[in-house]
LUMLO-796906 format. One record per residue (C-alpha): residue number from 1; residue in three letters; x negated, y negated, z negated. Coordinates in steps of 0.1 Angstrom, whole numbers, plus 5000, padded with zeros to 4 digits. Each point is the difference from the previous one (the first is absolute). Layout:
N
 resi resn east north   up
  NUM  Ala    X     Y    Z
...
! end
This chain:
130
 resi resn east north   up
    1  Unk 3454  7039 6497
    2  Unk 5018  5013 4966
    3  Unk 5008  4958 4994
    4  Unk 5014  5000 5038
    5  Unk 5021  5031 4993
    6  Unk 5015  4983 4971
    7  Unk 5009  4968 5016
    8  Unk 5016  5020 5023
    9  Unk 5023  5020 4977
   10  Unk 5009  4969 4979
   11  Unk 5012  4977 5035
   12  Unk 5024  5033 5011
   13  Unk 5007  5003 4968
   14  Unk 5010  4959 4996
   15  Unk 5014  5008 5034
   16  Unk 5025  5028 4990
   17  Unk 5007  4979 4968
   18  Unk 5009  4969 5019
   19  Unk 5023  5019 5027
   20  Unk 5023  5012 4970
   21  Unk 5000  4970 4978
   22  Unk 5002  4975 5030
   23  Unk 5038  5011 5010
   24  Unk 5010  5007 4969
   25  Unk 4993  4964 4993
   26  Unk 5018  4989 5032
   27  Unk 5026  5022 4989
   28  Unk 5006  4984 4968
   29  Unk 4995  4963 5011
   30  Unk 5032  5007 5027
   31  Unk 5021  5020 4974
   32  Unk 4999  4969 4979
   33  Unk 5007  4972 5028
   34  Unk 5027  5021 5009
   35  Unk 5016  5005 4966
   36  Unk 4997  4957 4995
   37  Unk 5015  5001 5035
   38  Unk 5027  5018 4989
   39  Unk 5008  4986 4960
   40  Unk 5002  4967 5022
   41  Unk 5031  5007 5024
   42  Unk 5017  5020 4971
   43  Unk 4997  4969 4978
   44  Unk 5012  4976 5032
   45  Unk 5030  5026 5003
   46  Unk 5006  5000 4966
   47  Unk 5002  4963 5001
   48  Unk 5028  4997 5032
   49  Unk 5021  5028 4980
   50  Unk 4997  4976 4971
   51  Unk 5016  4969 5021
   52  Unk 5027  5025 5017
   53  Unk 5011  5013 4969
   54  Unk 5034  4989 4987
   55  Unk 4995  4975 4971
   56  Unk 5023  5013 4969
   57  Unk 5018  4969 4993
   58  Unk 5009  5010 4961
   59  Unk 4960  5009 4994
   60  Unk 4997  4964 5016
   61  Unk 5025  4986 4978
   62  Unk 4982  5010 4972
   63  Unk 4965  4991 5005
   64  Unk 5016  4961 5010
   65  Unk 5013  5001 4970
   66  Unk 4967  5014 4981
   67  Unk 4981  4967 5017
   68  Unk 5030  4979 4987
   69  Unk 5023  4999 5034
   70  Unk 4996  4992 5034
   71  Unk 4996  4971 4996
   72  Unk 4974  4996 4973
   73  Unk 4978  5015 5029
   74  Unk 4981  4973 5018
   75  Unk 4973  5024 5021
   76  Unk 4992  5034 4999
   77  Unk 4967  5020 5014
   78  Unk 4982  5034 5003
   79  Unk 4965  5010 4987
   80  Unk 4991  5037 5006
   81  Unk 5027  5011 4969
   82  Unk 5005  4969 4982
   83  Unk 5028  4976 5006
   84  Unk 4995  4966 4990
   85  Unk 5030  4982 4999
   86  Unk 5003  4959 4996
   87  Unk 5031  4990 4978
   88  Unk 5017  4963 4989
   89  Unk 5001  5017 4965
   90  Unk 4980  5023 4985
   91  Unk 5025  5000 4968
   92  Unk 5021  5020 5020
   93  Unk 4981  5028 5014
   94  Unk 5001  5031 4974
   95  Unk 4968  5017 5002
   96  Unk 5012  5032 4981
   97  Unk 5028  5003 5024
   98  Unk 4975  4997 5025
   99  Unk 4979  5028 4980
  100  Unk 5030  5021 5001
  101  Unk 5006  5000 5037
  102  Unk 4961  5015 5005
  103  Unk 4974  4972 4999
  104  Unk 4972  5011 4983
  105  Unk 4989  4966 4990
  106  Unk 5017  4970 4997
  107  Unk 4978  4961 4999
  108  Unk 5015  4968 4996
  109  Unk 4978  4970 5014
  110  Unk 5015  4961 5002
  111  Unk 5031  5010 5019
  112  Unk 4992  5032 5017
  113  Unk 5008  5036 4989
  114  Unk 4973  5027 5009
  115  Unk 5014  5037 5005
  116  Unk 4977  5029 5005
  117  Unk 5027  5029 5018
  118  Unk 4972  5027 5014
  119  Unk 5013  5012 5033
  120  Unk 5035  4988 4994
  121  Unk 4989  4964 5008
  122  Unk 5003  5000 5034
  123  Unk 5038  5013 4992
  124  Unk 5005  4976 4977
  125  Unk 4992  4965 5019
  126  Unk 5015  5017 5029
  127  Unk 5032  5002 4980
  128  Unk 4999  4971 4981
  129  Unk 4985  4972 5026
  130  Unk 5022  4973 5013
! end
């Protein structure tokens, strides 16, 4: 009877326990789909006021002229912040100029120039794309 009485206590007892954890858990597992949710059409609007923004056509100038001109430029593309950018001749790009104008690393492989620009990238290739 005592070992009945017990059982009994610890199943209301798992009982209460699970009826407070159990929303709090739902809770929590909604809170967080809804922040992703949200990060996810701030980043896609983020992105359409990147292409409707007015490219600054001296800034321009100057990064053209940081990968060697226009038309040392044979393809240019977009990796999360990087900016890889294929040239005819890699003699002319000027990695410290590039340095100077915020990438945070600068690689030269064969005859492409890798740029890491943070969040500016999207800017960047927006800007400088042909």
């Amino acid at each position: 009877m005592i070992i009945l009485a017990m059982l009994k206590e610890e199943i209301i007892a798992l009982i209460l326990l699970l009826v407070c954890i159990v929303p709090i858990l739902l809770l929590s597992v909604f809170a967080i789909f809804k922040t992703i949710n949200n990060k996810s059409k701030l980043a896609k609007k983020h992105e359409l006021n990147i292409e409707n923004e007015p490219k600054d056509l001296e800034q321009q100038k100057i990064f053209y002229n940081a990968y060697g001109g226009k038309e040392n430029i044979i393809e240019i593309s977009l990796k999360v912040s990087r900016i890889t950018v294929k040239v005819r001749n890699i003699e002319k790009v000027n990695g410290e100029e590039l340095k100077a104008l915020g990438a945070t690393g600068v690689l030269f492989t064969g005859d492409e120039v890798k740029c890491s620009f943070s969040d500016q990238a999207p800017y960047i290739y927006e800007m400088i794309k042909m």
